[in-house]
VEXDREN-2710 file (C-alpha; in Angstrom, 1 decimal):
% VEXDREN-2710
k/r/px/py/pz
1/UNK/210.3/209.3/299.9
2/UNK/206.9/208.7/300.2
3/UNK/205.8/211.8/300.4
4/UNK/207.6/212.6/297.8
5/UNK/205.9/210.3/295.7
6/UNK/202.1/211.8/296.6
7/UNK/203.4/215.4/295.9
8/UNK/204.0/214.1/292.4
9/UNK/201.2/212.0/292.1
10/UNK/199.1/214.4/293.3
11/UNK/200.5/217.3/291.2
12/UNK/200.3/215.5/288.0
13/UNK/196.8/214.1/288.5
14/UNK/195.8/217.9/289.4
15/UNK/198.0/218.6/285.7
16/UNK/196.1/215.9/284.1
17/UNK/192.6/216.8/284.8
18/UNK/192.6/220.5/284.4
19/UNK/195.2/220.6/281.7
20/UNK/195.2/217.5/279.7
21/UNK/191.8/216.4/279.6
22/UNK/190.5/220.3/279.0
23/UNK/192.5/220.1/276.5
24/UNK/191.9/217.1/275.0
25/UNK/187.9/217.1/274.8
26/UNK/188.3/220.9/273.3
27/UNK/190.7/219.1/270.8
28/UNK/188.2/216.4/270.0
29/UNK/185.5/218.9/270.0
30/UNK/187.2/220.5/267.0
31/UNK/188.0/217.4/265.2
32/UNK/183.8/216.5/266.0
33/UNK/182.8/220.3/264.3
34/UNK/185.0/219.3/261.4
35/UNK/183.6/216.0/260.7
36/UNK/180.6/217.2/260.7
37/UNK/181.4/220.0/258.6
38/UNK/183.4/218.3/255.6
39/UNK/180.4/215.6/255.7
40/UNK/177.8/218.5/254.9
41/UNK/180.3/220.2/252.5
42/UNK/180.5/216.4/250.8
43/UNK/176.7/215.8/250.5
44/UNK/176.8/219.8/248.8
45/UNK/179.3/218.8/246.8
46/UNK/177.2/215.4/245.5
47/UNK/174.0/217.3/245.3
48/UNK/175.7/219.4/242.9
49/UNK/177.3/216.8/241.2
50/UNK/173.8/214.9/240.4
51/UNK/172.6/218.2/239.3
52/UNK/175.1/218.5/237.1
53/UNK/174.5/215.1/235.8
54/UNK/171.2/215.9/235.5
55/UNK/171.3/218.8/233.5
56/UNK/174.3/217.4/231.0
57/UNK/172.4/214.4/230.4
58/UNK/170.9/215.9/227.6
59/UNK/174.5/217.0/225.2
60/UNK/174.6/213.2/224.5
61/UNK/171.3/213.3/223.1
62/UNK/172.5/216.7/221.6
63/UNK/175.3/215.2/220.3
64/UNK/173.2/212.0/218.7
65/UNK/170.6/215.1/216.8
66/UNK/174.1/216.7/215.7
67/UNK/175.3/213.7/214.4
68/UNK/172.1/213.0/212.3
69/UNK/171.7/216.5/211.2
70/UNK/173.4/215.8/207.6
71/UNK/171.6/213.2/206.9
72/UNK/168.6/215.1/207.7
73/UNK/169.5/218.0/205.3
74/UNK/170.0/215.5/202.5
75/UNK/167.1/214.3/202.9
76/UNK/165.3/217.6/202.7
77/UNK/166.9/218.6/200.1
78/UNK/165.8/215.3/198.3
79/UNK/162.5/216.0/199.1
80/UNK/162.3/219.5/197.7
81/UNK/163.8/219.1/194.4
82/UNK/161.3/215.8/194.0
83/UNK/158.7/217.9/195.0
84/UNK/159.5/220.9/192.3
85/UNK/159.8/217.2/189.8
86/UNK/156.2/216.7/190.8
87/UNK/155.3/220.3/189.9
88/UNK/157.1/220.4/186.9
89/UNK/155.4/216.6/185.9
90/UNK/152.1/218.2/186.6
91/UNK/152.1/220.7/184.7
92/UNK/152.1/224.7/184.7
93/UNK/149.2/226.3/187.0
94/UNK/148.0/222.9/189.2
95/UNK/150.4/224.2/192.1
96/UNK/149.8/227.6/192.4
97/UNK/152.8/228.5/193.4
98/UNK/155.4/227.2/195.4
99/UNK/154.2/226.9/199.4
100/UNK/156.5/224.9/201.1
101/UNK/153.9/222.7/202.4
102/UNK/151.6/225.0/203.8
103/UNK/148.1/226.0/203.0
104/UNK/147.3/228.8/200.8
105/UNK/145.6/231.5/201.9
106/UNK/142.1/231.1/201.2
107/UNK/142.5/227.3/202.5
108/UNK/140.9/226.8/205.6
109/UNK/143.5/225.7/208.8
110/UNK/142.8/222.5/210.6
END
């Protein structure tokens, strides 16, 4: 019987260490290349997030100008029609013309 026992003890620990442990570091080796792999693919993918952040940062502020655009209008349009008041209180030929706030053309530029 006891030789018995060594041929199986001996024949499994030949099994075990070329069969299961080949097999077991080449598993682990895989699992190790994946790891690392999904870890680079992560700090990608949160690179690309803070870029994205980055560069959509500015349709709030976007947003805020869109929101104040009306109120802007109105107010230009305020502004034009009591400029034309101010024309019209001065008197025919003090404005020259109508320029929109710019220079005429034989002002000099700043």
């Amino acid at each position: 019987m006891s030789r018995a026992v060594n041929v199986i003890w001996s024949g499994m620990l030949v099994a075990t260490v070329f069969g299961v442990v080949p097999a077991a570091v080449t598993l682990l080796s895989r699992a190790l290349t994946a790891a690392r792999q999904i870890e680079r693919y992560t700090a990608e993918a949160l690179d690309g997030g803070v870029k994205i952040a980055e560069n959509t940062a500015s349709v709030a502020a976007l947003k805020d100008t869109i929101a104040v655009a009306p109120k802007l209008l109105r107010a230009g349009s305020h502004i034009e029609r009591h400029s034309a008041e101010i024309v019209a209180a001065l008197g025919p030929g003090t404005s020259g013309g109508s320029t929109n706030g710019r220079a005429q053309s034989g002002e000099a530029q700043p």
